[in-house]
N, C-alpha and C positions, 0 to 999 in steps of 0.2 A: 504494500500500500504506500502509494506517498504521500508525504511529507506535509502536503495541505490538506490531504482527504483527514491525514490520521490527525490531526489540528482539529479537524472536523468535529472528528468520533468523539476527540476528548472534550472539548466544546459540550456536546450531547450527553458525554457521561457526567460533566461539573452540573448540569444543570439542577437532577436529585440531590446532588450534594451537596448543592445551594440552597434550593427548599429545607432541607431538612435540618443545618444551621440555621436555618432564619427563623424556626419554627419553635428551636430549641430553647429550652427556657432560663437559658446563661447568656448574659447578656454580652461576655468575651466568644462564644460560637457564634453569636448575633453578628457582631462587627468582623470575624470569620466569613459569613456568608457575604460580607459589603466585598470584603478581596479576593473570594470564589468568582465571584459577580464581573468583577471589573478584569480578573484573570481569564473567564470565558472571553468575554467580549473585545479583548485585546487580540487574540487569537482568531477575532472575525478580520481583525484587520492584518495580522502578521501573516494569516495562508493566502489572504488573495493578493500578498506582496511577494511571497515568497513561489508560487504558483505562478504568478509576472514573470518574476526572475529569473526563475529556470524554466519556464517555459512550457510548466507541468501543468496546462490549465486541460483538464479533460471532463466528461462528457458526467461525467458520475458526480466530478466537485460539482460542477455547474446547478446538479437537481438535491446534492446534501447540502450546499452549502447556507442557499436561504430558509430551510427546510430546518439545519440548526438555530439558526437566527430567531426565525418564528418558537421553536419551542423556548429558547432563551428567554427570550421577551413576554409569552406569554405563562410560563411558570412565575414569573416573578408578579405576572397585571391580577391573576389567580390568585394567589399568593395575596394579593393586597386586598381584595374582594374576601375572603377569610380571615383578613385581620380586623374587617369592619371600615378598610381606609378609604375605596371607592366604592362604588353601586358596582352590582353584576352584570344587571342590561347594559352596560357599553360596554366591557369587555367580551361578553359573547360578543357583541356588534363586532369588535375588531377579530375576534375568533373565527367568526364566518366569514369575512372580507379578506383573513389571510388564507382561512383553507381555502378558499375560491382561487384566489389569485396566484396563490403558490402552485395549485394543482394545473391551473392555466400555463405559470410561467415554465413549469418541468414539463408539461407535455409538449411547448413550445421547444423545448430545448432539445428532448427526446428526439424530435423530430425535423430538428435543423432547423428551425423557423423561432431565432432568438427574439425575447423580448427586450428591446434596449430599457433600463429602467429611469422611467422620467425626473426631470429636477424637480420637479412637485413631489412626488413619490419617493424619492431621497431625501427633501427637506421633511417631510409627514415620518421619515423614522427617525428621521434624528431629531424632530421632537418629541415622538414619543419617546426614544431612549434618553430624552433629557428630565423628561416627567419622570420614567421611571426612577432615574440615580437620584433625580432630587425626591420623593417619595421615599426611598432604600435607606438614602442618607438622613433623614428627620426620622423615619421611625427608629433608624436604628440608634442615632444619638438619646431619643426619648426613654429609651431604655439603659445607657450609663448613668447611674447613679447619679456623679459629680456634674453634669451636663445637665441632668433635670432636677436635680436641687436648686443649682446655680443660671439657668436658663429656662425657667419654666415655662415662662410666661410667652418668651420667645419663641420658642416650641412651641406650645399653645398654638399663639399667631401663625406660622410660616404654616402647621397641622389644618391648619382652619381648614371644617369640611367644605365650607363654600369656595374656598382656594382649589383642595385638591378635586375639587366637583367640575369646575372652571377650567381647568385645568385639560384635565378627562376628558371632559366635554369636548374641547376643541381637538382632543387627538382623537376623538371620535370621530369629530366631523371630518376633518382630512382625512381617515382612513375610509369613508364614505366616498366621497370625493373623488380619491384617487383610484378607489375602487372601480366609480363609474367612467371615469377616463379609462382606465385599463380596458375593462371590456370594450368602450366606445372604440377606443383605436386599433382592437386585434378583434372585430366583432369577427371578419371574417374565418379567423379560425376558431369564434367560438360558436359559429353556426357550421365547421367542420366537423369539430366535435360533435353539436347536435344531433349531426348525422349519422356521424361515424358508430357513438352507442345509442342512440334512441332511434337508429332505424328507421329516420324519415328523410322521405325524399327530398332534395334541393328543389325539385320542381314545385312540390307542395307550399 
């Protein structure tokens, strides 16, 4: 295997290993899961440099690679919907807009028929991956002791449900958004598809 795919795998195995820090009820495993977190996610950007480099970009990285991505980001949006931090209707919403589009983007690839990914659609995850770390990083502060004796109030504030609601909300609507431009600009292969399993004619 190489060297970006195996990036890949371990990406995917940090991900349990992060929930299950995060979950734990020590607040030193807690701030553990913050550099599980940020050691995945550095490794989304070190295999598709490294896969550059040597020239090792193949056909298998291409459909694990956003594939790890997606479960990164959404173990963690999961993850906050059970601590009580955001609502659940919007993370399904982003749940169903990435299986959608991920399943679109891999059988694009599958099939030689790349989806370049839009600067709308790149800006929409790196704000969510910015909700998310500021989210990761307040909750897990609110749990060291000296941090929330001595900044409660702070906390408090930055915590505010109507913040992290606002917040949500807006990476909701962009992942809406980009959702409907994706399909809009690849409809034709997604009335390929159509075809290809639901077994209706193009002439229909």
């Amino acid at each position: 295997m190489s060297i970006p795919n195996s990036l890949t795998i371990f990406r995917i195995i940090l991900t349990p290993v992060f929930v299950i820090c995060l979950f734990s009820e020590s607040s030193f495993w807690k701030q553990i899961s913050l550099i599980i977190y940020v050691v995945a996610a550095l490794t989304d950007w070190y295999d598709g440099w490294v896969a550059r480099k040597l020239g090792n970009i193949t056909r298998w990285g291409k459909f694990l690679d956003p594939l790890a991505d997606k479960i990164l980001s959404l173990a963690a949006l999961f993850s906050f919907v059970y601590l009580n931090l955001i609502d659940g209707w919007m993370v399904w919403i982003i749940f169903t807009r990435d299986v959608i589009i991920t399943s679109l983007r891999s059988y694009a690839e599958w099939t030689d028929q790349p989806i370049i990914t839009s600067k709308t659609a790149q800006a929409k995850t790196f704000g969510e991956f910015i909700v998310i770390y500021y989210i990761l990083i307040m909750y897990i502060a609110s749990t060291i002791p000296w941090i929330r004796h001595d900044f409660k109030d702070w906390i408090g504030n930055l915590m505010h449900p109507q913040i992290l609601f606002g917040m949500m909300l807006l990476v909701t609507l962009s992942t809406i958004g980009t959702g409907i431009m994706y399909i809009f600009d690849n409809r034709k292969l997604v009335q390929k598809l159509y075809v290809r399993y639901l077994g209706v004619s193009e002439q229909q």
